[in-house]
C-alpha positions in Angstrom: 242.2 112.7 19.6 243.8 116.2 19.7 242.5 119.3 19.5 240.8 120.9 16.9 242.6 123.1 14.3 242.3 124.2 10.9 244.4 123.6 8.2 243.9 124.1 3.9 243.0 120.5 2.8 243.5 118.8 -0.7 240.6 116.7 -1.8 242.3 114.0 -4.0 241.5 110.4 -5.4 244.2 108.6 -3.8 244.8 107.3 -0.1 247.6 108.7 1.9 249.6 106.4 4.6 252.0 108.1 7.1 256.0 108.5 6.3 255.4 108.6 3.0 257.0 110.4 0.0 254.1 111.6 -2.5 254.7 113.3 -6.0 252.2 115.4 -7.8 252.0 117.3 -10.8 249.6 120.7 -9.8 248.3 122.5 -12.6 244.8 124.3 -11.0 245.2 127.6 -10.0 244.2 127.0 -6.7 246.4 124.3 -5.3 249.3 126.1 -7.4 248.9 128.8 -5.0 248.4 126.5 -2.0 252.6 125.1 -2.8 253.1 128.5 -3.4 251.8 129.3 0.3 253.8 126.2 1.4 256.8 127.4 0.0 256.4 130.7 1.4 255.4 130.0 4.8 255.9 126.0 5.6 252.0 125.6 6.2 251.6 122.3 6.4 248.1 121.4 4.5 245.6 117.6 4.3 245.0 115.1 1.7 241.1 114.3 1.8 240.5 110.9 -0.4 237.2 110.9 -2.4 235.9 108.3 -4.1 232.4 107.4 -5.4 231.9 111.1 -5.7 232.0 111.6 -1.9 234.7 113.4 0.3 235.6 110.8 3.2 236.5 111.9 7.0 240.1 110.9 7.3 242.6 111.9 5.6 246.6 113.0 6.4 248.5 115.9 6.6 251.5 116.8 4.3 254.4 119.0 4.2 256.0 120.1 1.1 259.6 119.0 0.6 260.4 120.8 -2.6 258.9 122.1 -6.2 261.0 119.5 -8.1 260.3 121.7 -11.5 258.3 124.5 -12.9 257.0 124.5 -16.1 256.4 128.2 -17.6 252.6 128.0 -17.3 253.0 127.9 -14.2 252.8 124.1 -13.1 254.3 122.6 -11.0 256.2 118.7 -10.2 256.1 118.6 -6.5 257.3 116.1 -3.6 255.7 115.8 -0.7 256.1 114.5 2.8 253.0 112.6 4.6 252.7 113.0 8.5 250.3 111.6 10.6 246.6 111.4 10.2 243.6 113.1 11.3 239.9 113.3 10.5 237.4 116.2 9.0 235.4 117.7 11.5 233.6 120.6 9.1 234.7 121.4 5.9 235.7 125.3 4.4 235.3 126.1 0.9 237.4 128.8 1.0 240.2 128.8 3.9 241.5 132.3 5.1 239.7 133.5 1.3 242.3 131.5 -0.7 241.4 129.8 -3.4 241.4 126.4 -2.2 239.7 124.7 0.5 240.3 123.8 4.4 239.0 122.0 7.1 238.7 122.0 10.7 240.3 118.5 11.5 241.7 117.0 15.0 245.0 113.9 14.7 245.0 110.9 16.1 247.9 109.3 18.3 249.1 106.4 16.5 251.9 105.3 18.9 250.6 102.2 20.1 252.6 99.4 18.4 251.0 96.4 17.5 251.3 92.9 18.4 254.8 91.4 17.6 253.5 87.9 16.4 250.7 89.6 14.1 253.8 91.6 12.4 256.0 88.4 12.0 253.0 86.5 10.2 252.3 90.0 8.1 256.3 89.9 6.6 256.1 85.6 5.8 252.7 86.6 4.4 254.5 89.5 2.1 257.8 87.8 1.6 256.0 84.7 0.2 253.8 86.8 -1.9 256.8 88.8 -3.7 258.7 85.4 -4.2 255.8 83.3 -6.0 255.2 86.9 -8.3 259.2 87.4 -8.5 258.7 91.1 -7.5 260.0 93.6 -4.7 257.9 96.6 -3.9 260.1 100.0 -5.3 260.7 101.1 -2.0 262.3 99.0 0.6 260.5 98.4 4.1 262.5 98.7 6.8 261.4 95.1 8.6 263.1 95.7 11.8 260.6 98.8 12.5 257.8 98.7 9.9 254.2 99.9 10.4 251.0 98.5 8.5 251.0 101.6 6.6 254.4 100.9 5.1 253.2 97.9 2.8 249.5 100.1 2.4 250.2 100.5 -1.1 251.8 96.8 -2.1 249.1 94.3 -1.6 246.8 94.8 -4.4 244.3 97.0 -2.3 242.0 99.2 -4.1 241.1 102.6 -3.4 237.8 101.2 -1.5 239.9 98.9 0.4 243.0 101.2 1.2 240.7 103.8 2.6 239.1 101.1 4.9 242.7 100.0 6.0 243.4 103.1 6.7 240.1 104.1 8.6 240.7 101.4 11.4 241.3 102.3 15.0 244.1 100.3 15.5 247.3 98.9 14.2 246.6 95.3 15.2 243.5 95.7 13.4 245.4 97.1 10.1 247.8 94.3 10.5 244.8 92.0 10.5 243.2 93.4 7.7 246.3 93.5 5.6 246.8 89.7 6.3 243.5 88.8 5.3 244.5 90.5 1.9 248.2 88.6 1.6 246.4 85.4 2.0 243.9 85.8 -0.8 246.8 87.5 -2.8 249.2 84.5 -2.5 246.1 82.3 -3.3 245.5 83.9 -6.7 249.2 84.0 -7.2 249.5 80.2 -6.7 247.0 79.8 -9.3 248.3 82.5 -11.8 251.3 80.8 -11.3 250.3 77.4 -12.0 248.2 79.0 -15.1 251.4 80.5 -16.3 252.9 76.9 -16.1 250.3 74.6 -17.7 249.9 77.7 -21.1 253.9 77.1 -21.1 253.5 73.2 -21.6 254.3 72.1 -25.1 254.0 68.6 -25.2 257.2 67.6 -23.3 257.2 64.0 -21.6 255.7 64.3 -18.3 257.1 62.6 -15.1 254.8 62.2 -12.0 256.5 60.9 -8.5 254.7 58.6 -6.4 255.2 61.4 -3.8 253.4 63.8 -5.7 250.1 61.9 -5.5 250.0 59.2 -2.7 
């Protein structure tokens, strides 16, 4: 880990990954003024994830690309950029007597790649399970260089199990864990599927092949 530094932090309900674009509408008066401190300055602030009413330890820092639009109220549609990670050390209610929040936080050096055959099986695993649910995620993955983190949000995780993904120490581990998931996913995708099939049936003539059950 790095060193120790303190940075305004944005307690939200979501997990964020690493090289990712986030949007958000902000409408409290204290994270309107935090963009409008981005804006001003290019701070660069966190996203702490809560969930079950607690405030978890990692989280990942964000820089502001652009207010997208501001309403007359004063709200704003924002996009954001996600960085790398890091983890709460002590939290601030007030940072540097703003009106939002900070924390002193240290990053993590993610640079380790992971193993090459546990990112081969990871893709077949994902490919298969967009083909049987005719789908494609909305943003393409760049397969020749991807990280766990950029199929994070496309495997049917919830918030509990996003957040653990992205609380492990290690990319083979994430790679690991999100395999586990593609497997059960295809699973109940074979038998949606197959669901979807047999509701469909409306008393056509059948045909079995002796290949089909010998």
């Amino acid at each position: 880990m790095a060193d120790i530094i303190t940075i305004p932090v944005f307690p939200l309900p979501i997990v964020v990954f690493p090289n990712e674009e986030l949007r958000l509408h902000i409408f409290e008066p204290r994270y309107k003024q935090l963009i409008q401190d981005c804006k001003e300055t290019g701070i660069i602030f966190g996203i702490l994830t809560i969930y079950d009413n607690r405030l978890m330890e990692d989280g990942c820092l964000v820089k502001l690309i652009e207010i997208s639009k501001l309403y007359e109220d004063g709200r704003m549609d924002v996009r954001l950029q996600s960085l790398e990670k890091f983890r709460k050390i002590h939290f601030i209610d007030h940072y540097n007597n703003k009106l939002y929040s900070g924390a002193e936080i240290t990053t993590f050096d993610e640079s380790e790649k992971g193993t090459e055959e546990l990112y081969l099986k990871t893709k077949i695993l994902f490919d298969e399970l967009c083909s049987i649910n005719k789908v494609q995620p909305y943003r393409s993955v760049k397969w020749l260089d991807y990280k766990s983190y950029d199929i994070g949000h496309f495997v049917g995780f919830n918030i509990h199990q996003e957040y653990s993904f992205f609380a492990l120490a290690t990319e083979d581990e994430r790679l690991e864990y999100l395999i586990i998931q593609l497997e059960f996913m295809i699973e109940h995708s074979r038998l949606r599927a197959n669901w979807i099939k047999q509701i469909h049936m409306n008393g056509e003539f059948r045909e079995f092949k002796s290949s089909e059950w010998k």
